[in-house]
Each structure stands twice: as structure tokens, then as C-alpha cells.
RODO-2510 file (C-alpha; in nm, 4 decimals, decimal comma):
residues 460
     n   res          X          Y          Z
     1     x     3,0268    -5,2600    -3,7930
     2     x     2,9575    -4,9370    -3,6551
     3     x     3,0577    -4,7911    -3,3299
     4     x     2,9510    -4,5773    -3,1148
     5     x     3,1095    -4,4291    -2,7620
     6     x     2,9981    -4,3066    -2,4208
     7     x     3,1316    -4,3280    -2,0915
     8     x     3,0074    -4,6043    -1,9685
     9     x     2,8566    -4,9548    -2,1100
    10     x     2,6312    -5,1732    -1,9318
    11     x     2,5924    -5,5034    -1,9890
    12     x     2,2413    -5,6589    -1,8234
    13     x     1,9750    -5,4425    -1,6993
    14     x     1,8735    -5,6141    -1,3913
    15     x     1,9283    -5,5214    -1,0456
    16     x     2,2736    -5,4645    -1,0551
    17     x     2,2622    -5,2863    -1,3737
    18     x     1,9857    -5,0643    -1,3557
    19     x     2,1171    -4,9600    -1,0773
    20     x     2,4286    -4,8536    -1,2410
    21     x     2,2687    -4,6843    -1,4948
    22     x     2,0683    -4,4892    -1,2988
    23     x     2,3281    -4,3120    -1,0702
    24     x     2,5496    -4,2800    -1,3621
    25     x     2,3258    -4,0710    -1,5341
    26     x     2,2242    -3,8884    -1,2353
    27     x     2,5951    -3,8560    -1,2169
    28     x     2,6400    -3,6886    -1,5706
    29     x     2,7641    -4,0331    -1,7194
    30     x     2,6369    -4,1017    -2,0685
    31     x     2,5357    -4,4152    -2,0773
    32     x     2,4611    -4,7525    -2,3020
    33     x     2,2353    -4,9920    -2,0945
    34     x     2,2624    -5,3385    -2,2769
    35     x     1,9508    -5,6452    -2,2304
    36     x     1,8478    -5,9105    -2,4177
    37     x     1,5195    -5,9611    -2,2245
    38     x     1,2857    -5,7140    -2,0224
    39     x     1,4802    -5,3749    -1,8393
    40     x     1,5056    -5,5326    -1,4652
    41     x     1,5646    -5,8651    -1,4988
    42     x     1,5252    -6,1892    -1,3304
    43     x     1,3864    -6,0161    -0,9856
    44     x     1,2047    -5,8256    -1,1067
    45     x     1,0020    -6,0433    -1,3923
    46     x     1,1113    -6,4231    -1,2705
    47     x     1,2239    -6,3683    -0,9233
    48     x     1,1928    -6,1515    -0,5759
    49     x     0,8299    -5,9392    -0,7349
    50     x     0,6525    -6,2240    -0,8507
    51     x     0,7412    -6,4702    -0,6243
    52     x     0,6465    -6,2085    -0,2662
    53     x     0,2969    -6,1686    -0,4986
    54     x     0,2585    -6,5167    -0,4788
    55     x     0,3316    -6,5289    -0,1310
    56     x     0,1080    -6,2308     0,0087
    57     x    -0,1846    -6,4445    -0,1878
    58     x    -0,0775    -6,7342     0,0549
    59     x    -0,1574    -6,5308     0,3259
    60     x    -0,4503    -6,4177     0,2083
    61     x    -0,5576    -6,7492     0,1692
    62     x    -0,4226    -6,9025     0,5183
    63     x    -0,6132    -6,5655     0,7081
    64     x    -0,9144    -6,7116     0,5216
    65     x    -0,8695    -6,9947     0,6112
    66     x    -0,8536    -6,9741     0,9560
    67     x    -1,0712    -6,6682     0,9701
    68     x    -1,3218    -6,8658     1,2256
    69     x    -0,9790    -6,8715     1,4703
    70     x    -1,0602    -6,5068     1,5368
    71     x    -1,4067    -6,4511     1,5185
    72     x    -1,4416    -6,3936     1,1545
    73     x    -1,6372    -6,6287     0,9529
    74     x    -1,4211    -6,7397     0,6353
    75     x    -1,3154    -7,0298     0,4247
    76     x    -1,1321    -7,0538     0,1091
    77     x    -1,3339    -7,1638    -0,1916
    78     x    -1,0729    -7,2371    -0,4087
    79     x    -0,7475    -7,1039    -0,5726
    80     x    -0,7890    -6,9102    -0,9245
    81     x    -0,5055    -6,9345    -1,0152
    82     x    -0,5590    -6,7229    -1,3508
    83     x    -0,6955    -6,4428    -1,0893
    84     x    -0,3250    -6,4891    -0,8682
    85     x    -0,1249    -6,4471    -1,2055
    86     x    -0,3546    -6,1214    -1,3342
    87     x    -0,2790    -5,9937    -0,9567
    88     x     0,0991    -6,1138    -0,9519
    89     x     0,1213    -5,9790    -1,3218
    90     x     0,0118    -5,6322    -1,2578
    91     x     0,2123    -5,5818    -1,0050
    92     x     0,5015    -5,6640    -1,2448
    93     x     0,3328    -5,4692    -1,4958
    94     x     0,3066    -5,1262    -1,3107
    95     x     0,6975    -5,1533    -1,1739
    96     x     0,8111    -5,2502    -1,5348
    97     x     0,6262    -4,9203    -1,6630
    98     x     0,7848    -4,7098    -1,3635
    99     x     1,1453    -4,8445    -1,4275
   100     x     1,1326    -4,7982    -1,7651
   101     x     0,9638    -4,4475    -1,7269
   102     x     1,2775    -4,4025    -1,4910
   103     x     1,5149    -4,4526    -1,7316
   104     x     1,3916    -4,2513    -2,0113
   105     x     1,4035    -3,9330    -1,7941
   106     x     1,7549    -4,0000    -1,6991
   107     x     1,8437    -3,9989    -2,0942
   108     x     2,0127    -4,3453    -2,0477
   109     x     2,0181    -4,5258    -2,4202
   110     x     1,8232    -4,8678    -2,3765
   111     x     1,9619    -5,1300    -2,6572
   112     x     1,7457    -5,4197    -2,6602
   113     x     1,9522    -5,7344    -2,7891
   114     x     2,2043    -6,0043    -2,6590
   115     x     2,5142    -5,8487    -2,6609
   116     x     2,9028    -5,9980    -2,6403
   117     x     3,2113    -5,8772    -2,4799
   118     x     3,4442    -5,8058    -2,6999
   119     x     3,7380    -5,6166    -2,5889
   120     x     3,7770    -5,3921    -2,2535
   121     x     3,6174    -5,1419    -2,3558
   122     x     3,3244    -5,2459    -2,5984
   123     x     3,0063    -5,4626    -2,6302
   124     x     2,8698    -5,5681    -2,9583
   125     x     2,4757    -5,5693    -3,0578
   126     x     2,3585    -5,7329    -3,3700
   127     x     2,6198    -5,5207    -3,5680
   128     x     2,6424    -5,2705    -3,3617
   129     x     2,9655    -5,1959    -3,1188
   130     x     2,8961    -4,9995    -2,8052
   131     x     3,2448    -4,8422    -2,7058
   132     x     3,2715    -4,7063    -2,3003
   133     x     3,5316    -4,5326    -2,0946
   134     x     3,4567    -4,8340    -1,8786
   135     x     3,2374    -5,1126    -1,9186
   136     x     3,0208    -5,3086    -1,6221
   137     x     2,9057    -5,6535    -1,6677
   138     x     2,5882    -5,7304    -1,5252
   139     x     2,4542    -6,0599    -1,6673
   140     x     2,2372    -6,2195    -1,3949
   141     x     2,1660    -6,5868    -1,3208
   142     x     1,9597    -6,8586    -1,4153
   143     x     1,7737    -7,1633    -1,2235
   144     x     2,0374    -7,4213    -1,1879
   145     x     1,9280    -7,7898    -1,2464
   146     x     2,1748    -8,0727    -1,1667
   147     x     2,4161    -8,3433    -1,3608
   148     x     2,1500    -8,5699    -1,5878
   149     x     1,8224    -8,3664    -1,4393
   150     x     1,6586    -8,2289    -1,7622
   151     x     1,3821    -7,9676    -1,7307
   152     x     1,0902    -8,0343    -1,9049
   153     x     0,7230    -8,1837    -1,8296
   154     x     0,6958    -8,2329    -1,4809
   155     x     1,0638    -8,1471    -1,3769
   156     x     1,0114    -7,8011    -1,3678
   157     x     1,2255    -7,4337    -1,1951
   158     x     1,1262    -7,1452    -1,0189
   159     x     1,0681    -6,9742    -1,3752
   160     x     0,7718    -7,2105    -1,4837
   161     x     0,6536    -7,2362    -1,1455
   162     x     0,5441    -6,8715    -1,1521
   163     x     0,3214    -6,9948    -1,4814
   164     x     0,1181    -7,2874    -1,3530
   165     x    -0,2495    -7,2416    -1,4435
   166     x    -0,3643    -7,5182    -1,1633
   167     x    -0,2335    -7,5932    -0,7910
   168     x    -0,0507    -7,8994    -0,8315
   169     x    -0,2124    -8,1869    -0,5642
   170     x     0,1358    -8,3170    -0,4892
   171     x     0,4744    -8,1309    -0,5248
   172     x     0,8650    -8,2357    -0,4686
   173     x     1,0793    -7,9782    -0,3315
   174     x     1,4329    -8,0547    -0,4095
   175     x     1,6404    -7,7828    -0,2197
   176     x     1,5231    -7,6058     0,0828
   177     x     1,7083    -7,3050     0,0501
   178     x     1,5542    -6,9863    -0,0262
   179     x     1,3577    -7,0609    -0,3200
   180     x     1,2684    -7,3917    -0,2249
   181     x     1,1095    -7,2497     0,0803
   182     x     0,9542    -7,0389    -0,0185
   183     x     0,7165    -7,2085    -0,3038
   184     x     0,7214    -7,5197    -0,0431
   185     x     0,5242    -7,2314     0,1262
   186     x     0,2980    -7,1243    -0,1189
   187     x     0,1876    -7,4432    -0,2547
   188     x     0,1244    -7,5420     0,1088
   189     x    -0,0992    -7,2665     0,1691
   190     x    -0,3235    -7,3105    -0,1729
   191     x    -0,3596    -7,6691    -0,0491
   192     x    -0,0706    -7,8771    -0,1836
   193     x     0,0813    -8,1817    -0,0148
   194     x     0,4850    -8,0661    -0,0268
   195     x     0,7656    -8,2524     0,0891
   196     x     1,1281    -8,0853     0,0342
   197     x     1,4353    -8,2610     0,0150
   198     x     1,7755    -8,1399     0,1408
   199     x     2,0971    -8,2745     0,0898
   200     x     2,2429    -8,0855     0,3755
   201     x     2,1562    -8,1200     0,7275
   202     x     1,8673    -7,8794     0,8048
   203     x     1,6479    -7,6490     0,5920
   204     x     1,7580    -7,2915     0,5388
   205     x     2,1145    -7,4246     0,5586
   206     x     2,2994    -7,0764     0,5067
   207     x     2,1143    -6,9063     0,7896
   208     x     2,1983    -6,9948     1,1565
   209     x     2,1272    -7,2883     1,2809
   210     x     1,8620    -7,1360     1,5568
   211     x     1,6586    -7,0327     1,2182
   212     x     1,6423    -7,3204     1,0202
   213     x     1,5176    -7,4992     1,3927
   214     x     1,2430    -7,2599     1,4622
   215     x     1,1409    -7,3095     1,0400
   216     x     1,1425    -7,6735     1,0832
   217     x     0,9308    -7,6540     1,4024
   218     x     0,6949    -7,4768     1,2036
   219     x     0,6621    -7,6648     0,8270
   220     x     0,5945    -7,9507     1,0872
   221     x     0,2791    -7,7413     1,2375
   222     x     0,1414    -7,6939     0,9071
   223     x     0,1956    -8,0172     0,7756
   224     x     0,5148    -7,9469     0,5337
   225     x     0,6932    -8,2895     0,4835
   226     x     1,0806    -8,2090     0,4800
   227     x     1,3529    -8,4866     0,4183
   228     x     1,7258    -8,3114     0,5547
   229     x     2,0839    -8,4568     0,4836
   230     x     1,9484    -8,7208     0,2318
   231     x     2,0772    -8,7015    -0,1384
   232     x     1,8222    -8,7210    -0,4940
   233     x     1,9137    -8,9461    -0,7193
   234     x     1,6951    -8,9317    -1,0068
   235     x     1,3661    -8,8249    -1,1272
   236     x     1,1059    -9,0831    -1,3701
   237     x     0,8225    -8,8689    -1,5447
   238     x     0,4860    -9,0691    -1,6305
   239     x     0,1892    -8,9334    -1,8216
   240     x     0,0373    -8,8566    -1,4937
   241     x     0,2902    -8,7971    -1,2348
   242     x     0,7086    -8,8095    -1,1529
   243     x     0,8408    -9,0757    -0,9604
   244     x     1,1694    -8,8772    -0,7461
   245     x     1,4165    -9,1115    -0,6265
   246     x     1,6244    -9,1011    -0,2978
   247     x     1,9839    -9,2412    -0,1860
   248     x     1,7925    -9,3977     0,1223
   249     x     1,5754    -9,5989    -0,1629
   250     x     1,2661    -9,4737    -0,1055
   251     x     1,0594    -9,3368    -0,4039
   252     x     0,8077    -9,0004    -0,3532
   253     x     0,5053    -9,0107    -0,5896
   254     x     0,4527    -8,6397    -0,7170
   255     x     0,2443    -8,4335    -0,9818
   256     x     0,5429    -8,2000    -1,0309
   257     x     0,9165    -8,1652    -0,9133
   258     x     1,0463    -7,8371    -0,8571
   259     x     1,4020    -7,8234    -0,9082
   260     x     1,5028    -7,5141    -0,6673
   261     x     1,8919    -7,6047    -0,6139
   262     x     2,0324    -7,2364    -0,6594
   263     x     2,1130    -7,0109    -0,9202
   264     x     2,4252    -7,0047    -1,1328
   265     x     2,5855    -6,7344    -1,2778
   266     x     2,4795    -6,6231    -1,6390
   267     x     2,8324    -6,5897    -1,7896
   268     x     2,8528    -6,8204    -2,0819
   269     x     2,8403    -6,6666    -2,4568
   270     x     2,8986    -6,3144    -2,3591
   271     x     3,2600    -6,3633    -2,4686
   272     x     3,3926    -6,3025    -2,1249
   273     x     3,6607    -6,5872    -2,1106
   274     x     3,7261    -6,5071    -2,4565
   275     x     3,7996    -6,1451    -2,4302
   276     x     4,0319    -6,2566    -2,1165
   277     x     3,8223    -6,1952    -1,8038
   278     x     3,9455    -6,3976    -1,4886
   279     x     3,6448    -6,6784    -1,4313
   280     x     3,5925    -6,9318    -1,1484
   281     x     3,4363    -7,1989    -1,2287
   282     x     3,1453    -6,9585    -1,3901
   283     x     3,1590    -6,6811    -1,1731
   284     x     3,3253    -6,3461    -1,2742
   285     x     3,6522    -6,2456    -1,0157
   286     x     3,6730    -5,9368    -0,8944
   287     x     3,8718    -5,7600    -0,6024
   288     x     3,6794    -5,5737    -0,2650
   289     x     3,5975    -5,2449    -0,5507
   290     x     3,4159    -5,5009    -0,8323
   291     x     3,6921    -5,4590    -1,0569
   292     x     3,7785    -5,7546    -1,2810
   293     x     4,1312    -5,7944    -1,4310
   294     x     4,1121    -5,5767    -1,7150
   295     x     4,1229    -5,2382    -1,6932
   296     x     3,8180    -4,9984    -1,6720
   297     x     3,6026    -5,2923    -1,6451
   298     x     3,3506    -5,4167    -1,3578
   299     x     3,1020    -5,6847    -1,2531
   300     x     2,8028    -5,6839    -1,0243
   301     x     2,5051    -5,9360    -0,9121
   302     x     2,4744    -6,2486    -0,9219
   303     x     2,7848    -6,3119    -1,1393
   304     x     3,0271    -6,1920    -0,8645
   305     x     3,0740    -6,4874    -0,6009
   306     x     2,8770    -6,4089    -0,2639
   307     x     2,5151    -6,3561    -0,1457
   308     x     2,2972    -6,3564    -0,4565
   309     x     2,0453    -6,0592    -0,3727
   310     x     1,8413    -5,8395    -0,5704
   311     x     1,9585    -5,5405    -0,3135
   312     x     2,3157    -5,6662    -0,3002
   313     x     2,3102    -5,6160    -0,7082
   314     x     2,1264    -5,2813    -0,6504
   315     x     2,4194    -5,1912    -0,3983
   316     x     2,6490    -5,2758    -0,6224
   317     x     2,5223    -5,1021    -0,9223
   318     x     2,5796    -4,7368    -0,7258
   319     x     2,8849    -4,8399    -0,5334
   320     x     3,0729    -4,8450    -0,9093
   321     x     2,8701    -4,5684    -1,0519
   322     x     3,0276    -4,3713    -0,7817
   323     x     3,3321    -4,5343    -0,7834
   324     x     3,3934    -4,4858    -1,2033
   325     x     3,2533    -4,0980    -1,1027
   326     x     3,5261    -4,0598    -0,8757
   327     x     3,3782    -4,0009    -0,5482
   328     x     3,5445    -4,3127    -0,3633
   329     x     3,2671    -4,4973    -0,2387
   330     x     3,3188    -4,7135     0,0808
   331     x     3,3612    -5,0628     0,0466
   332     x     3,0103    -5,2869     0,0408
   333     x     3,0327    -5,5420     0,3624
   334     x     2,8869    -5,8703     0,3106
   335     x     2,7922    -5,9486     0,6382
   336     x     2,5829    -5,6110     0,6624
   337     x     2,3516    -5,7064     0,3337
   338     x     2,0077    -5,7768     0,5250
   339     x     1,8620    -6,1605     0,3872
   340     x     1,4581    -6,2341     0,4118
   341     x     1,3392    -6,5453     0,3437
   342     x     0,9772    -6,4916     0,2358
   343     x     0,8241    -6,8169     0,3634
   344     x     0,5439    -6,8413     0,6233
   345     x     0,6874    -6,7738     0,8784
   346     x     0,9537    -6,5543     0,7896
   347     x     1,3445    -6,5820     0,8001
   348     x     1,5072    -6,2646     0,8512
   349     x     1,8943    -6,1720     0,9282
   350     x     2,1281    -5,9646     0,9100
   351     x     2,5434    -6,0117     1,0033
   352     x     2,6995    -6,3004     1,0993
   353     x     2,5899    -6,6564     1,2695
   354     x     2,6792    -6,7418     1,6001
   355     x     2,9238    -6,9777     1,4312
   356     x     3,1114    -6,7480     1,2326
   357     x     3,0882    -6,4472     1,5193
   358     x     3,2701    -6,7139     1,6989
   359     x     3,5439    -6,7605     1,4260
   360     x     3,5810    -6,4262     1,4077
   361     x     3,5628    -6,3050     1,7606
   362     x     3,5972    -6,5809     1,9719
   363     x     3,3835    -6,5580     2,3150
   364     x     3,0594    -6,4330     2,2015
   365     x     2,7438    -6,3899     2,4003
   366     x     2,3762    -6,5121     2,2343
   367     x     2,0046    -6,3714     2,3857
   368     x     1,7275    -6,5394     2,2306
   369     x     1,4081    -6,3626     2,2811
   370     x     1,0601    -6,5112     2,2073
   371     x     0,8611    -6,3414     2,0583
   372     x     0,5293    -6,5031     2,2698
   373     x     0,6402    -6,2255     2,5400
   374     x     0,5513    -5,9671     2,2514
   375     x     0,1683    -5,8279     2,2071
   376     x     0,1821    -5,7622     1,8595
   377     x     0,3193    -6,1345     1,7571
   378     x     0,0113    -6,2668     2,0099
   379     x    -0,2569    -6,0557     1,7788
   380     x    -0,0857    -6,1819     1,4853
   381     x    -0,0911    -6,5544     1,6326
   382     x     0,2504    -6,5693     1,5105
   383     x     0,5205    -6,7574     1,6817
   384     x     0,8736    -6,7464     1,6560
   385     x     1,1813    -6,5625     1,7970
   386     x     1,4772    -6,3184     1,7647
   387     x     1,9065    -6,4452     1,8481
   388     x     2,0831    -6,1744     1,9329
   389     x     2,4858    -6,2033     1,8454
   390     x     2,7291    -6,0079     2,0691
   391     x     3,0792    -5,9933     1,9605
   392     x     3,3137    -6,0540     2,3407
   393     x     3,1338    -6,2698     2,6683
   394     x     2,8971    -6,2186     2,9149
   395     x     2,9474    -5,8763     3,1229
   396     x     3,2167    -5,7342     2,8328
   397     x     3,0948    -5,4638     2,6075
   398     x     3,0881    -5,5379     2,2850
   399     x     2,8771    -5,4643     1,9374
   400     x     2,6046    -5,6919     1,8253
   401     x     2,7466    -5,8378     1,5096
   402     x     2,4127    -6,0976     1,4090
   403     x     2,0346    -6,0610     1,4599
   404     x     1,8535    -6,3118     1,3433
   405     x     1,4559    -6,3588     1,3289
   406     x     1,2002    -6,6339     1,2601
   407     x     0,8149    -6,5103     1,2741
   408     x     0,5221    -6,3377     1,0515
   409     x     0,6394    -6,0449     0,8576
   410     x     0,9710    -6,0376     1,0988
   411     x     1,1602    -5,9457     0,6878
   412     x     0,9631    -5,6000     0,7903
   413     x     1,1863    -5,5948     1,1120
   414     x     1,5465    -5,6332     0,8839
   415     x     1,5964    -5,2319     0,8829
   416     x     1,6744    -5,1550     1,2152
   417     x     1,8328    -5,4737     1,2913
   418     x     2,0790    -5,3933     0,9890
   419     x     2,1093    -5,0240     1,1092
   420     x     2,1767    -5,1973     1,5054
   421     x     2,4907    -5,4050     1,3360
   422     x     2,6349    -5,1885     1,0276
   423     x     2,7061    -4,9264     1,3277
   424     x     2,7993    -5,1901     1,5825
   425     x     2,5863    -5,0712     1,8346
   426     x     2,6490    -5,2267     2,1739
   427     x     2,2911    -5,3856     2,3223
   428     x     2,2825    -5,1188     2,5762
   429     x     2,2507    -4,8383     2,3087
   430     x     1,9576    -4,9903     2,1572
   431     x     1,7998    -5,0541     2,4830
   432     x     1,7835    -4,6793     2,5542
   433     x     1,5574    -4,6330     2,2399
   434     x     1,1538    -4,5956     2,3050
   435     x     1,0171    -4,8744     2,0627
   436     x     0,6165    -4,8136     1,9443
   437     x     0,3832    -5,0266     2,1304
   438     x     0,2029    -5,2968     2,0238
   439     x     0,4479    -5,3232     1,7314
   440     x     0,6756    -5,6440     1,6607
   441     x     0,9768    -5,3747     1,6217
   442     x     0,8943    -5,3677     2,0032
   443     x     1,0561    -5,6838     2,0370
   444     x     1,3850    -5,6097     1,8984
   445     x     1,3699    -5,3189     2,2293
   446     x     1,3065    -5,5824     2,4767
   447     x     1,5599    -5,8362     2,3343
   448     x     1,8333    -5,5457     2,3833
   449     x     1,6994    -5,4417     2,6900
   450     x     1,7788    -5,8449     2,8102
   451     x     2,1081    -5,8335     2,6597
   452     x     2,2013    -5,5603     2,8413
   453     x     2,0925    -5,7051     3,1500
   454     x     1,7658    -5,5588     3,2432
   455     x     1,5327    -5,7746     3,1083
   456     x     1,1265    -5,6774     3,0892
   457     x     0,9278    -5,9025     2,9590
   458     x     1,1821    -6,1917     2,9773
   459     x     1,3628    -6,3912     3,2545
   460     x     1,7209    -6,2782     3,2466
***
């Protein structure tokens, strides 16, 4: 075997890794960047890319749809679903060309091949051993299924969902998390009858609670089916359908089952237990700086236990780029990572729920503005609202420590509300900027303006 050494080795070149790669070259870092598949990874050829293509042509197809609403004579003639996957697919196509343009420039060496964790300091590739000053795992996730659930047939993930050459006439959701919401959504809006099955209490379950109402209030308007806090117990393929079981007893009738229960961390046969790495139960331990147990060695993504985000990953990838170059990088807060869920209408958030501000800071105070006071949301004929979180009670100051957002395009809205609670700005501060009007941003103004008690638009 031959070896060969730079200062850094990357293994994975998705989100996290990429990442890496990038600001370590930039950094003067020579680097090895290691994947088995296509440079950038689940989100950007399985996952967050495809998926928001899929999505937008949802829209497209409900603003057709209800065209004649407005004045504007429309229908939908159909779903082409080869045309979607040519749109959805060249949008792929054209990032995959940039990123790997991207990484050429930056005279990072691409190694195309599965590679294995050896030793703290070295990867091995088909007979070739990759040595680094430090080495950064970055191995992604795949679509978790559950005990005795095979995939196959009509059982299918998120990965052959993005595939199907016809709109299925009858789906099963089971999980109504992110994923599951989101092609719940989809399918909905090329026609589909979906139902969605959660085990836990309410959809959305890791947002706060006020979300996953407002979501629920809506799948109801357009006709979404959604069973919460009832349990799957098994799944019966025909020639022509899949009969999904439930704990209650009832049986749903579908053409397909998508199986959208999470994502678990892609750790096993890289040789990371082997070559001593601290595990739980899949995941790879690290400490608040993404270093493992051994030595010169790191871990980003979806491997490290917390939020699985493509921009969390991308975060991550710089933070120890910076941190192996020396320059001391702050420490990456959870709670500040922005989450969108890309459904119609949108979930958007950022910081903590009023349940855990309350763990954390006691007394809180909550301002829940709707967003039929707001012009823009009216032209859009969206409805929906935005919780404001304020860390102390009524008539204390105190920063706002959680927005959250249900409404059209309200993922658009994330940057300032991440930028309003990474600098713990109290409501008053906000309410002193001059927010463009008609815009939806407009209503993250007036909502501050309320919490600082001089309400506008809203009673206070």
C-alpha cells in the first residue's frame, strides 16, 4: 500500500465536508477530500435541492390551480412528471458542475472511492492510504426504515421518492416530521390523496407546539389526512397496492408507503469503532469544538448528535477548518441554527420553544402576531402567524430567544429572525427598525413593535 500525506483528510464530501475542504484550502491547507458517491452528498443529490425543486413545482401547480381565485384563468392539465425530474435534475446538474468547478480551483485532491478509517491519522482507498495532520469525518446519513420494515416495491424512502415516473393516487406518510411533510405536501398538490401517520402527539413534533397547530389547521384546509400519537405496526404489499397497519386496528389502503421516520447516521464500515472512535449508539461523540477522542481527529453533519441540517454541516465544515488553522473559531450554538420546513405552508424557526425558553429562563413572555394584519400575506392569500419568545415576564427587558413562523415562503423570513436572536436583541430594538412595505419581513416589525408595547396593526 502506498501512502501519501497532507494536512488534512476528509472523509465524505457532503455538506459538512465540502465545506471543510473549501476553507481549508482557502486557508493554505493541502487537502485529500474522500467520497464514495457524487462531491456534495445527500442534500445536495437526494435531499434539501431536489426535494425544494419538487416543492416550488407544487406551487406552481396549486397557483394554477387556483389561478381563477385571482382573476387569472388557469387549471392544471396534468403532472409530467418526466418534465418535474428534467427541471428538478438540472437544477442538480448546474450546482454539481459549480461545486465541483469550486473545488478544482481551490487545488483540493478529489479521491473518488469508499474509504475506511484506519488509524488517527489516515484513510485508506482501494490500496491507497491517505495520511493527514488531522483527519475530519464527514460520512452523512441515510433514510432510516424501522425493526422488520423492508424497503422494496411499494415500501419506499425519500431517496426513491425523488424517482417516481407517475403521481401515486394514494400515498401513506409514516412520520410527519420534516421529510414526511414535506412530500405529504407535494403529493397533495399534484393531486394525491395523503394521510400521514405520527407516533407522537402532533405533526412537526420538534418545532413548538404553536407550529405544528397552525400546520395541522392547514393540511386540514387542503384536505391532508393526518393520524397523530397512533403507532404502525406493519405494512402488507399486493400486486396493486400496500395494506399499512395501525395499533388502533384499522388498515389504510395505499399505492405506495413512504417510510420518512428520520435519518441515521452513516457510520458503519468506515472502521470507526474499529480504529477506537467513541460511538453512541451510531452516532460519532464529540465535545462543544467537534473533536472526537483521538487526537487530531474531527466529525461534522449528520453523524454528530443534534439538528441534522445541510447548513449546520456547512457550519461545521468552516468552524474546524478554522479551528485545525488556528484561528479559534467561536463555538457553533444550536439553538441559533435557523430550521425551514419546506411544506405548504411553511415552518420556519429559529432559537428555542416556549417550552424550553421556559426551562431555561423561567418567566418568559410570548406575542403571537397574525399575519392576516399583514398586506403582503393578504396578496399572497397566505395565512398563518409569527410567536415571538422573550426570555424574563411581561414589562422586564429581556432578549427574544425563539421566533417561530407558519405561512407561504415565511423560510425566506429565517435571516433576520436568526440575526434578531443570535444577538439577543430585546423587542424594542427591532421595533425601531423601518421594515419595507408591503413585504412579509414587515410583519416581523409589527410583531416587535407589539412586544414592546406599542402595537400597530394588532390589539395589544
Amino acid at each position: 500500500m502506498t501512502e501519501k500525506s497532507c494536512d488534512l483528510v476528509i472523509l465524505g464530501g457532503g455538506s459538512g465536508g465540502y465545506a471543510c475542504a473549501l476553507r481549508a484550502a482557502e486557508l493554505g491547507l493541502s487537502v485529500v477530500l474522500i467520497e464514495k458517491d457524487k462531491l456534495g452528498g445527500t442534500c445536495l443529490h437526494r435531499g434539501c435541492i431536489p426535494t425544494k425543486a419538487l416543492l416550488h413545482a407544487a406551487e406552481v401547480a396549486d397557483a394554477a390551480r387556483e389561478g381563477a381565485q385571482i382573476g387569472v384563468r388557469s387549471s392544471v392539465a396534468g403532472i409530467d412528471m418526466p418534465g418535474v425530474h428534467a427541471y428538478k435534475d438540472g437544477v442538480v446538474g448546474r450546482l454539481y458542475k459549480g461545486l465541483q468547478g469550486l473545488v478544482k480551483s481551490r487545488k483540493i485532491e478529489l479521491v473518488t472511492g469508499a474509504g475506511t478509517f484506519v488509524a488517527p491519522n489516515a484513510v485508506d482507498v482501494d490500496g491507497q492510504r491517505y495520511v493527514g495532520r488531522n483527519v475530519v469525518l464527514a460520512t452523512g446519513s441515510y433514510a432510516r426504515s424501522l425493526p422488520d420494515l423492508e424497503i422494496g416495491g411499494r415500501v419506499i424512502t425519500s431517496d426513491q421518492a425523488l424517482t417516481l415516473d407517475t403521481v401515486p393516487q394514494k400515498v401513506v406518510v409514516l412520520g410527519g416530521g420534516v421529510i414526511g411533510v414535506e412530500f405529504a405536501s407535494v403529493w397533495r398538490s399534484f393531486g394525491a390523496e395523503v394521510t400521514v401517520i405520527e407516533a407522537l402527539p402532533r405533526l412537526v413534533p420538534g418545532e413548538d407546539e404553536f407550529a405544528s397547530k397552525l400546520l395541522e389547521r392547514a393540511f386540514r384546509r387542503r384536505r391532508i389526512t393526518f393520524k397523530t400519537g397512533v403507532k404502525f405496526t406493519g405494512a402488507r404489499q399486493t400486486g396493486d397496492g400496500v395494506t399499512v397497519s395501525l395499533e388502533t386496528g384499522e388498515d389504510l389502503e395505499a399505492d405506495l408507503l413512504l417510510v420518512a421516520v428520520g435519518r441515521g447516521p452513516n457510520t458503519a464500515g468506515h472502521g470507526y469503532d474499529e480504529a477506537g472512535v467513541a460511538m453512541d449508539r451510531g452516532f460519532v461523540v464529540t465535545d462543544e469544538r467537534l473533536r472526537t477522542n483521538l487526537a487530531g481527529v474531527y466529525a461534522v453533519g449528520d453523524i454528530v448528535p443534534g439538528l441534522q441540517l445541510a447548513h449546520r454541516g456547512f457550519a461545521q465544515g468552516i468552524f474546524v477548518a478554522e479551528d485545525i488553522a488556528g484561528l479559534n473559531p467561536p463555538v457553533i450554538e444550536e439553538a441559533g441554527i435557523p430550521r425551514v420546513t419546506y411544506c405548504e405552508p411553511e415552518v420556519a424557526s429559529v432559537g428555542l420553544t416556549e417550552a424550553q425558553a421556559r426551562e431555561r429562563h423561567g418567566e418568559v413572555q410570548t406575542l403571537t402576531y397574525d399575519l392576516g394584519g399583514n398586506g403582503k400575506s393578504q396578496i399572497l392569500r397566505t395565512s398563518g402567524a409569527i410567536k415571538l419568545v422573550k426570555a424574563g415576564a411581561e414589562g422586564t427587558p429581556g432578549p427574544v430567544v425563539g421566533i417561530h413562523m407558519v405561512g407561504a415562503r415565511v423560510g425566506e423570513l429565517i435571516g433576520e429572525a436568526q440575526l434578531i436572536c443570535n444577538w439577543a436583541a430585546v423587542p424594542g430594538e427591532v421595533a425601531r427598525f423601518v421594515h419595507a412595505h408591503p413585504t412579509q419581513n414587515e410583519a416581523l416589525g409589527e410583531a416587535h413593535l407589539a412586544l414592546a408595547g406599542k402595537p400597530l396593526h394588532t390589539h395589544g
